[in-house]
MOPAC internal coordinates of N, CA, C and O (Angstrom, degrees):
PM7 1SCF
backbone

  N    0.0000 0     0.00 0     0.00 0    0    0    0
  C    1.4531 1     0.00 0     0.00 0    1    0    0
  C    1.5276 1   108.15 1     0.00 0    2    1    0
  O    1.2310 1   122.45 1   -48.34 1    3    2    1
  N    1.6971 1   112.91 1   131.66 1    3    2    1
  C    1.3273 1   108.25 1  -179.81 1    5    3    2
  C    1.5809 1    95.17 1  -121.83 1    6    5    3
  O    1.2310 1   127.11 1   -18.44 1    7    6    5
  N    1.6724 1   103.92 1   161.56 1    7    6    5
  C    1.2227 1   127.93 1  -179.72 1    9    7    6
  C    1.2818 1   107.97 1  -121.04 1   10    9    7
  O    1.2310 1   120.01 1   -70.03 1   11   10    9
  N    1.7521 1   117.59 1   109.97 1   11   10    9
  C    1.6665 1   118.73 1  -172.16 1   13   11   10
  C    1.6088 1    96.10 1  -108.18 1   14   13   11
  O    1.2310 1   128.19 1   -51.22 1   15   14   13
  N    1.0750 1   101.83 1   128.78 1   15   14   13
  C    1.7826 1   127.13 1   153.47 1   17   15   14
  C    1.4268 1   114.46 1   -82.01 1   18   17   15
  O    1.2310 1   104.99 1   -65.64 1   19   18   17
  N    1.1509 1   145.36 1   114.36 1   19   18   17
  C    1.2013 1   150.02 1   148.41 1   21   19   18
  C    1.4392 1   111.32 1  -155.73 1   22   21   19
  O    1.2310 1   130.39 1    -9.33 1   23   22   21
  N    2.0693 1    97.57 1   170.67 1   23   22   21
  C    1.4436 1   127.73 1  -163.30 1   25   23   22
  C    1.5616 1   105.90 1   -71.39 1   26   25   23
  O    1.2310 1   109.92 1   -39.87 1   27   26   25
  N    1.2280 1   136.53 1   140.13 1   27   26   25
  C    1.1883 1   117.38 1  -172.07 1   29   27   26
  C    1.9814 1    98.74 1  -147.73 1   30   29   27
  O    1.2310 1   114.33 1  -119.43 1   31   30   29
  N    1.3121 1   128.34 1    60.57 1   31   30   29
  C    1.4411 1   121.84 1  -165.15 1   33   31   30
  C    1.5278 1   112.91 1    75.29 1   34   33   31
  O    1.2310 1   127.67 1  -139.21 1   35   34   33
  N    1.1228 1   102.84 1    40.79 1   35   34   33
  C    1.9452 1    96.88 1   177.07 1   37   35   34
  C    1.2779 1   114.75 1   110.31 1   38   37   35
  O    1.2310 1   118.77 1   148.61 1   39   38   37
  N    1.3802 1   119.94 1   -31.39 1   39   38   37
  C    1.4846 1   122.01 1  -145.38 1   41   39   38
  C    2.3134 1    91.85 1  -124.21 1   42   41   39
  O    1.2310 1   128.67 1   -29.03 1   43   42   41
  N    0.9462 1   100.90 1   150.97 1   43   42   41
  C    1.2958 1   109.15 1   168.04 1   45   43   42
  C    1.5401 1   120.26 1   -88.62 1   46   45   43
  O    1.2310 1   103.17 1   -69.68 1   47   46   45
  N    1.5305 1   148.51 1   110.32 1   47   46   45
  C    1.3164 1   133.93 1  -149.55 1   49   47   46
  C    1.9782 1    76.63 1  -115.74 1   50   49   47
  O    1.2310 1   134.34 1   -25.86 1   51   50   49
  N    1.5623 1    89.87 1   154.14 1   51   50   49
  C    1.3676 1   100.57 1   163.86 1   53   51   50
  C    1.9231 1   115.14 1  -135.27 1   54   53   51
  O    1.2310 1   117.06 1   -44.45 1   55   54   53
  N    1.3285 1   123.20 1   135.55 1   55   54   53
  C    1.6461 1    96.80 1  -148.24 1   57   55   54
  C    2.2898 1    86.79 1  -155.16 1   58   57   55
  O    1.2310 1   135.07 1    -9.39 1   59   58   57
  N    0.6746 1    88.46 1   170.61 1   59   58   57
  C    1.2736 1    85.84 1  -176.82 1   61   59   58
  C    1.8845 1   100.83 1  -123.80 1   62   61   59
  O    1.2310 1   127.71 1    -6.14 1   63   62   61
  N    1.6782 1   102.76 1   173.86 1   63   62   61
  C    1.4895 1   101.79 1  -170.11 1   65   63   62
  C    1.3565 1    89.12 1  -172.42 1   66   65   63
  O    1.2310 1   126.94 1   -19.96 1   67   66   65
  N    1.6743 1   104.25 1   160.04 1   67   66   65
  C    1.6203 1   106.19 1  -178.15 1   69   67   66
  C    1.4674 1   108.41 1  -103.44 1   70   69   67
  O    1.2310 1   124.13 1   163.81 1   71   70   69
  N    1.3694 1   109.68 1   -16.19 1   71   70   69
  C    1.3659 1   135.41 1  -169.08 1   73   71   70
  C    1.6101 1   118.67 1  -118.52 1   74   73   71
  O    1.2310 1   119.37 1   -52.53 1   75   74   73
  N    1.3956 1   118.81 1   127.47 1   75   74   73
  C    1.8458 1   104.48 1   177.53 1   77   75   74
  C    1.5696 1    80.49 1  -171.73 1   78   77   75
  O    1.2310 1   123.92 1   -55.30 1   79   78   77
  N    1.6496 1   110.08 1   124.70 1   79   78   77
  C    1.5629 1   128.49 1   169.89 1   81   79   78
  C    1.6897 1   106.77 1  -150.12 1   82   81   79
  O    1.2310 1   113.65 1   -22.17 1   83   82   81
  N    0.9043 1   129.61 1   157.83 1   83   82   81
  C    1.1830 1   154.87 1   171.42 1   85   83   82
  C    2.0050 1    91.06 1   -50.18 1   86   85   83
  O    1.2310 1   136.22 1   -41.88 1   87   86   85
  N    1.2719 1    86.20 1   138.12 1   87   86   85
  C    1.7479 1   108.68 1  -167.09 1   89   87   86
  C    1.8378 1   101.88 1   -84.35 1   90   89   87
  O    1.2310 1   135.75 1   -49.89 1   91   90   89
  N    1.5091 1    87.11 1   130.11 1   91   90   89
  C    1.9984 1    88.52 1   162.06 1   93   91   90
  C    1.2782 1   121.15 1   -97.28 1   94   93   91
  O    1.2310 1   127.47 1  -177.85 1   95   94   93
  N    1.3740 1   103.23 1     2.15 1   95   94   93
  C    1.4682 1   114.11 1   172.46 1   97   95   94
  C    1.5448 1   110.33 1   -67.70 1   98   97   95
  O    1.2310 1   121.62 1   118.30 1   99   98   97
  N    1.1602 1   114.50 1   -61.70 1   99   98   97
  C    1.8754 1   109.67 1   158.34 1  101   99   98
  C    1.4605 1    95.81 1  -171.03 1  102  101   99
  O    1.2310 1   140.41 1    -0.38 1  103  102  101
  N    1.2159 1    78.00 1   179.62 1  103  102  101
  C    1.7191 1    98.53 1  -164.98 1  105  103  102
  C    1.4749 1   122.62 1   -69.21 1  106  105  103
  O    1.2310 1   101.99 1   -33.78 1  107  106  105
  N    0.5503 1   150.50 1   146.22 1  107  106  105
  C    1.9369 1   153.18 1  -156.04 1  109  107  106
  C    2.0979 1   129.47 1    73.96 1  110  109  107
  O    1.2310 1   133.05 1  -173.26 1  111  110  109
  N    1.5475 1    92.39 1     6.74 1  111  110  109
  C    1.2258 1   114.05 1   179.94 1  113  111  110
  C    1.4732 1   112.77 1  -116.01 1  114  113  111
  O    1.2310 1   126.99 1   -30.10 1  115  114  113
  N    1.5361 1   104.16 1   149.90 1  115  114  113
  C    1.5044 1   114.92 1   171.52 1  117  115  114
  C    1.2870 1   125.08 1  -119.13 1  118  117  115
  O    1.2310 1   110.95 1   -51.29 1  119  118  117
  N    1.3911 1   134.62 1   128.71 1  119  118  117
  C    1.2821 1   125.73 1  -160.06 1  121  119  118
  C    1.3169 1   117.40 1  -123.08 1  122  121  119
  O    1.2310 1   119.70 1   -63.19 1  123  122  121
  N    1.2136 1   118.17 1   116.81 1  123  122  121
  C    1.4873 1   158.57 1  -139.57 1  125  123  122
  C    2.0068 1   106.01 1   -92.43 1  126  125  123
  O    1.2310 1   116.07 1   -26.69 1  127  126  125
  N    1.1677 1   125.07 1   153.31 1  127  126  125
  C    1.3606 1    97.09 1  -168.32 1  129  127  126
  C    1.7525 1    99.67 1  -164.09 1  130  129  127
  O    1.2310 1   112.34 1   -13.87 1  131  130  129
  N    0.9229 1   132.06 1   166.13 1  131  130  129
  C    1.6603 1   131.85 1   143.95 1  133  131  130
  C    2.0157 1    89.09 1    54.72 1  134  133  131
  O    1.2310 1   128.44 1  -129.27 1  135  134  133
  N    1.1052 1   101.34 1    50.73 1  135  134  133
  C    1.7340 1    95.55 1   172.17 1  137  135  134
  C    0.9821 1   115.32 1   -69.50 1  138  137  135
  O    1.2310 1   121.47 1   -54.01 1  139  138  137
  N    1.6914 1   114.79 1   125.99 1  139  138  137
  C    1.4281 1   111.31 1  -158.07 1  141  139  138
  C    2.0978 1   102.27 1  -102.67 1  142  141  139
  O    1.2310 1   103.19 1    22.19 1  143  142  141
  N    1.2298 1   148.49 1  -157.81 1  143  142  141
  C    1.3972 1   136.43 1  -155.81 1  145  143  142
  C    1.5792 1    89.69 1   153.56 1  146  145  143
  O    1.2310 1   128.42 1   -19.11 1  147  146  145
  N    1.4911 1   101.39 1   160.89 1  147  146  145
  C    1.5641 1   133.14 1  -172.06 1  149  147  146
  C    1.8799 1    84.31 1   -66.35 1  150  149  147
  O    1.2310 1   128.56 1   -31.74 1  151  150  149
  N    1.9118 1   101.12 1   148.26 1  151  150  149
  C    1.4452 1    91.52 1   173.24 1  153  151  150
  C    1.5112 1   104.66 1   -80.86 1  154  153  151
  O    1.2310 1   121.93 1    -1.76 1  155  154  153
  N    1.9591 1   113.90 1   178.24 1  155  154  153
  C    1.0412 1   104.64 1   154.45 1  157  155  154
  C    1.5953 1   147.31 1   -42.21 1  158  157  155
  O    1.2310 1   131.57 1   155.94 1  159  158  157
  N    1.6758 1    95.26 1   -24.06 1  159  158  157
  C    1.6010 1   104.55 1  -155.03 1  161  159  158
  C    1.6290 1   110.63 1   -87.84 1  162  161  159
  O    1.2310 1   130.80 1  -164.23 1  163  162  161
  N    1.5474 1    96.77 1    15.77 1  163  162  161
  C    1.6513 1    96.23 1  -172.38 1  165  163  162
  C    1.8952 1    95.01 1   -93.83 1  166  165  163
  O    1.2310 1   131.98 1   -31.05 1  167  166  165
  N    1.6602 1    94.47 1   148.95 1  167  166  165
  C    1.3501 1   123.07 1  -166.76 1  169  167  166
  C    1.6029 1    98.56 1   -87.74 1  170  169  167
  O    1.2310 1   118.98 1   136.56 1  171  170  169
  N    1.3361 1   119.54 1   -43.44 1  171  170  169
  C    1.3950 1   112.55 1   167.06 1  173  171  170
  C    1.6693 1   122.03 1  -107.63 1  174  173  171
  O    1.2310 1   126.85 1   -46.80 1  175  174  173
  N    1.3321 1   104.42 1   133.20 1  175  174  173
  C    1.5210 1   116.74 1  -169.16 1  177  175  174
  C    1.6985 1   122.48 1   -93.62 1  178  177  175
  O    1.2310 1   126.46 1   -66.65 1  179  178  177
  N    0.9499 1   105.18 1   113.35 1  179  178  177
  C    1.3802 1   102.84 1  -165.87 1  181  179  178
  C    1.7017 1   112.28 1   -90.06 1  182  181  179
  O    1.2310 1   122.37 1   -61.64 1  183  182  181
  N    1.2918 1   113.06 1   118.36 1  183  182  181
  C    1.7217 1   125.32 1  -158.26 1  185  183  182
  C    1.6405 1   104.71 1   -43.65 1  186  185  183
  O    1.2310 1   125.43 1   123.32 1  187  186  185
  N    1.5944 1   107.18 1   -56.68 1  187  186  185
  C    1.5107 1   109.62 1   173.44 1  189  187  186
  C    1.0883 1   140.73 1   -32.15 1  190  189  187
  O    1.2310 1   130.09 1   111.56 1  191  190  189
  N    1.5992 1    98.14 1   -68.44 1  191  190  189
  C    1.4037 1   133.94 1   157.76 1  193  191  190
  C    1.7557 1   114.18 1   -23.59 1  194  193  191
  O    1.2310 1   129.47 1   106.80 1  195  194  193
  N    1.5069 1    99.35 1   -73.20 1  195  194  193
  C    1.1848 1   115.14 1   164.58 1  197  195  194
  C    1.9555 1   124.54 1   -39.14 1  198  197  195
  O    1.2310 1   130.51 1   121.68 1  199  198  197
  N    1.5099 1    97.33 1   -58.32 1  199  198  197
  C    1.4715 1    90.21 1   177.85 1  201  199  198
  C    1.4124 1   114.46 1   -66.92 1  202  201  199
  O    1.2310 1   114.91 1   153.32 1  203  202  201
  N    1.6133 1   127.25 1   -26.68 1  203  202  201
  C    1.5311 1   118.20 1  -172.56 1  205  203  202
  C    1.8600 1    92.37 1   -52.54 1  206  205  203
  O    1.2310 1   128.06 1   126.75 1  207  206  205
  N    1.3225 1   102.08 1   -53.25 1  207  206  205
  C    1.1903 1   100.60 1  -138.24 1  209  207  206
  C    1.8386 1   100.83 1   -67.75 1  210  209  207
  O    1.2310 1   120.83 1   145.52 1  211  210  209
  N    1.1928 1   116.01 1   -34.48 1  211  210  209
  C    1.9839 1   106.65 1   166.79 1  213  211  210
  C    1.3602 1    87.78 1   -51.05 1  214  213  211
  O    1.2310 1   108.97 1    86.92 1  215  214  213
  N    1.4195 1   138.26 1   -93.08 1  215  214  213
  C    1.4459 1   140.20 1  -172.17 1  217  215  214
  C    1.6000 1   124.95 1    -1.55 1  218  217  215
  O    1.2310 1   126.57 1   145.04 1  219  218  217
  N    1.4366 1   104.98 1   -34.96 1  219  218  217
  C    1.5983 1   112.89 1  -161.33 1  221  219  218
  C    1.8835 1    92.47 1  -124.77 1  222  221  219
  O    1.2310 1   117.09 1   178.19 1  223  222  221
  N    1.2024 1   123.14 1    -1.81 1  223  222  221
  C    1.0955 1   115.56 1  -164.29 1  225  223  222
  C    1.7132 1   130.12 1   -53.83 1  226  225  223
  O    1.2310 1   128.20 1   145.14 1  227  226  225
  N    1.1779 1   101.81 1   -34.86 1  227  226  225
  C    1.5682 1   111.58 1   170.00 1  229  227  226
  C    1.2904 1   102.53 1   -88.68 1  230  229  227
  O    1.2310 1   110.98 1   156.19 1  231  230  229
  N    1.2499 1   134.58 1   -23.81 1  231  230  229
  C    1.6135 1   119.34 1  -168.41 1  233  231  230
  C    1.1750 1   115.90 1   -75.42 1  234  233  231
  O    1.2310 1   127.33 1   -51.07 1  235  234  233
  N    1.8895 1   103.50 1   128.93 1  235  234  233
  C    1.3117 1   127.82 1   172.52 1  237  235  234
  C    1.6255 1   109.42 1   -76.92 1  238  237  235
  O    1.2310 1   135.34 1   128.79 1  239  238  237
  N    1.0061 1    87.93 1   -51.21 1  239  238  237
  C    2.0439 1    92.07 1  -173.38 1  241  239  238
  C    1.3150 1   100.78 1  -141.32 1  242  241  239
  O    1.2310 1   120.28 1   -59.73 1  243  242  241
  N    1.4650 1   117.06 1   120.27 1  243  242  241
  C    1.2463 1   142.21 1   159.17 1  245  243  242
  C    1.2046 1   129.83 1   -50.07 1  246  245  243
  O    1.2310 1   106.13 1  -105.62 1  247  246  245
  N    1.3502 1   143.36 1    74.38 1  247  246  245
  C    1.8093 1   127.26 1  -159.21 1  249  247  246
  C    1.5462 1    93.58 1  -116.81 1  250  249  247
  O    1.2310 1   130.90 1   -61.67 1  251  250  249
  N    1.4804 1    96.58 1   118.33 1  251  250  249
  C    1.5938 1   118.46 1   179.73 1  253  251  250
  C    1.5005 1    98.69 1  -119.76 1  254  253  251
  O    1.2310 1   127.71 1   -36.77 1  255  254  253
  N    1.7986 1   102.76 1   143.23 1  255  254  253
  C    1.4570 1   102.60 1  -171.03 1  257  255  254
  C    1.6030 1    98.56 1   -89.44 1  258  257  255
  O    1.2310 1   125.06 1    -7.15 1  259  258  257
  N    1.1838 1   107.89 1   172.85 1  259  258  257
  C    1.6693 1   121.01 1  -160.83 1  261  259  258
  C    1.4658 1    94.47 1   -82.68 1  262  261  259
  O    1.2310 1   115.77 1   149.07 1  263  262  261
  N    1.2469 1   125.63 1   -30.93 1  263  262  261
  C    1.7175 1   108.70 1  -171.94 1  265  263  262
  C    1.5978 1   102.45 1   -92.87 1  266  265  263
  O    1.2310 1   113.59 1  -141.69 1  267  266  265
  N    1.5430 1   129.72 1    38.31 1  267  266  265
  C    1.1999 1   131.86 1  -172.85 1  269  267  266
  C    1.7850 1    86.55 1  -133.47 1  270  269  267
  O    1.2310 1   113.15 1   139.03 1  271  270  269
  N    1.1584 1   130.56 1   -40.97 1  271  270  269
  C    1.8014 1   138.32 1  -153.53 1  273  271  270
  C    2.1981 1    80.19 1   -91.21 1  274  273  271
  O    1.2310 1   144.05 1   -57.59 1  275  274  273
  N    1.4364 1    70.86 1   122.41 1  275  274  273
  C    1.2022 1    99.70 1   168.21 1  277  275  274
  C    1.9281 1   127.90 1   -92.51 1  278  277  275
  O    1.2310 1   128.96 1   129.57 1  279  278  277
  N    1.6606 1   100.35 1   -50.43 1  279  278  277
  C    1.3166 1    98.09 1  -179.69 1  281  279  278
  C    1.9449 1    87.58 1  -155.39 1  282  281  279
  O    1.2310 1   116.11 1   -44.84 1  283  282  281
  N    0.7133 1   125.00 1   135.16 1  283  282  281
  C    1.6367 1   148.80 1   156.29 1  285  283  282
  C    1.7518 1   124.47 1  -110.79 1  286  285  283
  O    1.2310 1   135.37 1   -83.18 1  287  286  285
  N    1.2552 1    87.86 1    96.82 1  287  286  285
  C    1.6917 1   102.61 1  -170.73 1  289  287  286
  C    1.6680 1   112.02 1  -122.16 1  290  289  287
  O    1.2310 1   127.21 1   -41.07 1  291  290  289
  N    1.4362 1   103.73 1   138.93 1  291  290  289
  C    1.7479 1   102.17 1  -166.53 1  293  291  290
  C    1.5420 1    87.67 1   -99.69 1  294  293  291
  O    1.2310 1   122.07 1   -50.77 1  295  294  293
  N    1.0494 1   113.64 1   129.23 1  295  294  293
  C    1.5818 1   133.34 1   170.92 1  297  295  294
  C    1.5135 1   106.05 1   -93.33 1  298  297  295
  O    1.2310 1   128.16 1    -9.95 1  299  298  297
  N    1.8098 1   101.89 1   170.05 1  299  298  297
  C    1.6955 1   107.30 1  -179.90 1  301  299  298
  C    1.5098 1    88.65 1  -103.69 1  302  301  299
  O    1.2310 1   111.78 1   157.30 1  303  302  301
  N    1.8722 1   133.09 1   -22.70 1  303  302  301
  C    1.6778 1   108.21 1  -161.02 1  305  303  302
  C    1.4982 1    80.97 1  -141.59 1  306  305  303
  O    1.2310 1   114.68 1     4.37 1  307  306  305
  N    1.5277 1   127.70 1  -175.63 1  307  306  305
  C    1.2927 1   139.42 1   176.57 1  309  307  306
  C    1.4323 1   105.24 1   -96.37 1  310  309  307
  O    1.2310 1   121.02 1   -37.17 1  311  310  309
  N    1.4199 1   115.65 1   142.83 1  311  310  309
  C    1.3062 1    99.66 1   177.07 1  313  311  310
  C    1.5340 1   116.70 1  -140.31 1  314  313  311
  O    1.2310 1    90.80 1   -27.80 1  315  314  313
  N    1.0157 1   166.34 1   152.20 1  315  314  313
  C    1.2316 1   152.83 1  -142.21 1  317  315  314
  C    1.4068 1   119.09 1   -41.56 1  318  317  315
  O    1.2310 1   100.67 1   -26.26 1  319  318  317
  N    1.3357 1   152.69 1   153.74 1  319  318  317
  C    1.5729 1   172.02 1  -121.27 1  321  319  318
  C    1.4670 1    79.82 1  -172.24 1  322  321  319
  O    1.2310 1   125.53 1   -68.24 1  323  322  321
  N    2.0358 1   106.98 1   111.76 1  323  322  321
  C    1.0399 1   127.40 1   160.04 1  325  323  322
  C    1.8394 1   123.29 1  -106.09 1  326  325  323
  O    1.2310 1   131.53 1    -9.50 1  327  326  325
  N    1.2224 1    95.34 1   170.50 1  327  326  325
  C    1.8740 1    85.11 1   154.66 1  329  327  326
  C    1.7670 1    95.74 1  -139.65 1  330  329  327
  O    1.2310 1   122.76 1     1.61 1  331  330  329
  N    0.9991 1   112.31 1  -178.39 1  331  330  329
  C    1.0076 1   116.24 1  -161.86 1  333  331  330
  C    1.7707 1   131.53 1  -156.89 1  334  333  331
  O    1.2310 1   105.59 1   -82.54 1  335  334  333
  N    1.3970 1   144.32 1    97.46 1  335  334  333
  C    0.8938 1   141.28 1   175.88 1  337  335  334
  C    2.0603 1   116.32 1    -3.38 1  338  337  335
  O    1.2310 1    84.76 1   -58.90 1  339  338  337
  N    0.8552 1   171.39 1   121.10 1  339  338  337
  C    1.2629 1   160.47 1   153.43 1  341  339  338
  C    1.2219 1   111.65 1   -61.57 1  342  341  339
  O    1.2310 1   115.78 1   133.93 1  343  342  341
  N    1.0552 1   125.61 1   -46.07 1  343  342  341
  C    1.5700 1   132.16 1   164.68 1  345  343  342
  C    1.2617 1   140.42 1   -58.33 1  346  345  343
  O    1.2310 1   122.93 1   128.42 1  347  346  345
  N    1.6117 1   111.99 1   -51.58 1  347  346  345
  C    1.0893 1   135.84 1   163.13 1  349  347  346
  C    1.9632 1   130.22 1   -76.00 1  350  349  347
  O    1.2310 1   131.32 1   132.26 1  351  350  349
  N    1.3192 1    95.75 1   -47.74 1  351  350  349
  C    1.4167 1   127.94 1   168.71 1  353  351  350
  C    1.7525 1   105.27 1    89.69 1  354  353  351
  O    1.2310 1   126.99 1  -170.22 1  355  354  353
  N    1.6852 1   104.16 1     9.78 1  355  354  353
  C    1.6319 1   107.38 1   170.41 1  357  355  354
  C    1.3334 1   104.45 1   -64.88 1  358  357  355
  O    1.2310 1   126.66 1   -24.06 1  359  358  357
  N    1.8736 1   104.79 1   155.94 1  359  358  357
  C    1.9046 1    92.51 1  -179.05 1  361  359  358
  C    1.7732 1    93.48 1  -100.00 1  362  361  359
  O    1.2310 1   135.79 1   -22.38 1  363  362  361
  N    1.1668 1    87.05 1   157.62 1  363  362  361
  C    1.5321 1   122.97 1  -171.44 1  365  363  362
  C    1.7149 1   107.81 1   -64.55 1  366  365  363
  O    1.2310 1   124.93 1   -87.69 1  367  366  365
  N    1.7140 1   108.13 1    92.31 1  367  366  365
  C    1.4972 1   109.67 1  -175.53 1  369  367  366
  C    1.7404 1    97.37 1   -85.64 1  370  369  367
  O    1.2310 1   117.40 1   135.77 1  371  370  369
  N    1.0314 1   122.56 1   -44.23 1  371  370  369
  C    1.8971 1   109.60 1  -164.70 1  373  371  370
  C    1.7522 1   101.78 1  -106.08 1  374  373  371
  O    1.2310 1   131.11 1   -81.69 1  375  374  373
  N    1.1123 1    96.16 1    98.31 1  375  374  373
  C    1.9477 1   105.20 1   175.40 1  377  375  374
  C    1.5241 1   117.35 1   -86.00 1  378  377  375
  O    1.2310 1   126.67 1   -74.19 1  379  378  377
  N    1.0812 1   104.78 1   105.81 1  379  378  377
  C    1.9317 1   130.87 1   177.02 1  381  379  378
  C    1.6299 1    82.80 1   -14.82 1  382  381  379
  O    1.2310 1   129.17 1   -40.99 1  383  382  381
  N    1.6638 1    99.94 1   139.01 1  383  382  381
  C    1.6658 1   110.23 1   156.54 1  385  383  382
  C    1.0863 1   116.46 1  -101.66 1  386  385  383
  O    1.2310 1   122.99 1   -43.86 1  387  386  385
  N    1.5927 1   111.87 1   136.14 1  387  386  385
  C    1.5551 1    99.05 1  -172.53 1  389  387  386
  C    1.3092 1   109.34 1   -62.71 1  390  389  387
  O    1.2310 1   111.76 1     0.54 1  391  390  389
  N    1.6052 1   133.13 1  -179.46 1  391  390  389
  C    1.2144 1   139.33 1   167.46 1  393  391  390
  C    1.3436 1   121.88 1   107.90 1  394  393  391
  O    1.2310 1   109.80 1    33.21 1  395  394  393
  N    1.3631 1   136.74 1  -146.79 1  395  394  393
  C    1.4126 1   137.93 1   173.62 1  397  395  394
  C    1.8750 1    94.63 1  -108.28 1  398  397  395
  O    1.2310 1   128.12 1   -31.07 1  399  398  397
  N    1.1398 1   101.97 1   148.93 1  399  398  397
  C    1.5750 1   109.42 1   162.49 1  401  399  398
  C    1.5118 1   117.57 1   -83.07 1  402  401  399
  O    1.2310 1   118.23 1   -37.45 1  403  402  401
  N    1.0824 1   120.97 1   142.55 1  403  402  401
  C    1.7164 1   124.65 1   159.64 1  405  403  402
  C    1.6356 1   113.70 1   -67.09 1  406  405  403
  O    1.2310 1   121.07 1   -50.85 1  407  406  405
  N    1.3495 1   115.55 1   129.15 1  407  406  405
  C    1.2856 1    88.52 1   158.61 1  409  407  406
  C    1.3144 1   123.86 1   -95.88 1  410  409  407
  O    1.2310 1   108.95 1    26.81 1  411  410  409
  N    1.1508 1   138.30 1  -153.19 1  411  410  409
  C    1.5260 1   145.37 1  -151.69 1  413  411  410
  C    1.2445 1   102.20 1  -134.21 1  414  413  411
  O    1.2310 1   120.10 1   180.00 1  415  414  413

């Protein structure tokens, strides 16, 4: 089990994977694979969690370029799928809704 750090639009994502090798797509990329996520059978849903996973939902293989991967670390268990301030490095409690806003 790996744990990827990288830049993702502003924000730092942190996400787990069973799979992560150097890309044949070309050279300066890493390719990401078997993204692993909270199972269904959990009673409480965690918002993040939740959005990676619409976010990543069709993806077969992940190819992130190398000056975006921050830290790639092989873990022994999975552990929470963050996002994350880039600036700050607080994790990201209120995630943009897609669409138009209402105003008030």
């Amino acid at each position: 089990m790996y744990k990827i750090s990288f830049l993702n639009q502003g924000k730092v994502y942190e996400l787990f994977a069973a799979q992560v090798s150097s890309s044949d797509l070309s050279y300066g990329f890493i390719e990401v694979s078997e993204l692993v996520f909270d199972g269904d059978d959990s009673v409480v849903i965690d918002p993040t969690d939740e959005r990676m996973r619409e976010e990543f939902a069709d993806v077969e293989v992940l190819h992130i370029p190398m000056h975006s991967v921050i830290r790639v670390e092989q873990v022994k268990k999975r552990g929470t799928c963050v996002i994350r301030d880039s600036k700050t490095g607080e994790k990201v409690t209120h995630l943009p809704v897609d669409g138009p806003r209402r105003k008030r």
